[in-house]
N, C-alpha and C positions, 0 to 999 in steps of 0.2 A: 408753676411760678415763673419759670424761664418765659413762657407765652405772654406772660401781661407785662413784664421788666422790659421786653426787647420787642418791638413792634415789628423789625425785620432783624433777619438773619441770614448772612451770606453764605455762610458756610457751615456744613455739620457733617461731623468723623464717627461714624458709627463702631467704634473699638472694645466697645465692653465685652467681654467673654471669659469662658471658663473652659479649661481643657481637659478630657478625658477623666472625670470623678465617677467615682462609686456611683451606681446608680440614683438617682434623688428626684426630685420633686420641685417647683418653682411653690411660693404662696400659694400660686393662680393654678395648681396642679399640672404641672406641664412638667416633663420631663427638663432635669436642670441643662443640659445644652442647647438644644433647640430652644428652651424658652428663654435664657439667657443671649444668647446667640446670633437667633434670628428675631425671634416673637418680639423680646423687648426693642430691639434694634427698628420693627416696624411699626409699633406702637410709638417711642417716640418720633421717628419720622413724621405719623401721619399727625400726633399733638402738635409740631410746630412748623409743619406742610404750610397754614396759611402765613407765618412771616418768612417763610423762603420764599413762599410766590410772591411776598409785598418784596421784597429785598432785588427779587428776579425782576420786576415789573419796573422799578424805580434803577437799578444799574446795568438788565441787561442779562445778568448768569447769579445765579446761586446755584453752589456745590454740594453734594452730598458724594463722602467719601465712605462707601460699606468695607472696611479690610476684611479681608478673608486669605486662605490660603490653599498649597498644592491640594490640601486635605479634601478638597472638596472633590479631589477626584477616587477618592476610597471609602465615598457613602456606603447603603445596603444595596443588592441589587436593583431594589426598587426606585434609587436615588433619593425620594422623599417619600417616605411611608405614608398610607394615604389616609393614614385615618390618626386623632390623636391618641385614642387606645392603643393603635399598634407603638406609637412611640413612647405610650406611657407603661410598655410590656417590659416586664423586669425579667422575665423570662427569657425573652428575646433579645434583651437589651446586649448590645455590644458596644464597649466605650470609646473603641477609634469610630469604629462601621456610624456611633450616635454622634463623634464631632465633624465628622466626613458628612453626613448630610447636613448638621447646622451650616458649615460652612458652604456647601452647596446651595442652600436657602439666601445666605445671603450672596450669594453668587445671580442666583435667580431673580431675588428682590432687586437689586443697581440694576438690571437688564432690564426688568418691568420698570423700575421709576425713571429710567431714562427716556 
């Protein structure tokens, strides 16, 4: 809806999240950090990508602000688990080790989109 209302947009603050829960599940079966976290955070990014670039092209700069925190430096050793199954392992699941890699992703994400 935001896409058709607003033909550009100058600036977007990627802040939704959820800290350290019981292990869960998104709708879209995605483990609830990461997919809350990161996944949603890149998804609306790339839905309203074209009126940031209409807003960049017409002023010059649009912003995209991803917050994240120190957390991102006490992911799993792997940093970011490489497969969705390993992050949907409830077995394996650790609830700092799983907001330490979300927020690593979006660490990762502003470094790619910039």
């Amino acid at each position: 809806e935001a896409a058709s209302t607003y033909p550009q947009i100058d600036s977007l603050v990627l802040n939704a999240g959820v800290m350290v829960p019981p292990f869960g599940l998104t709708k879209d079966g995605l483990e609830t950090q990461i997919g809350t976290n990161h996944f949603g955070h890149h998804l609306l990014t790339k839905l309203l990508l074209p009126q940031l670039e209409a807003a960049a092209k017409k002023s010059g700069v649009a912003t995209v602000v991803a917050v994240s925190s120190a957390a991102n430096f006490d992911s799993y050793p792997e940093g970011i688990l490489p497969t969705i199954e390993a992050m949907n392992n409830e077995a394996t699941y650790d609830r700092a080790k799983a907001y330490g890699q979300s927020k690593l992703a979006n660490v990762l994400f502003a470094q790619e989109l910039a």
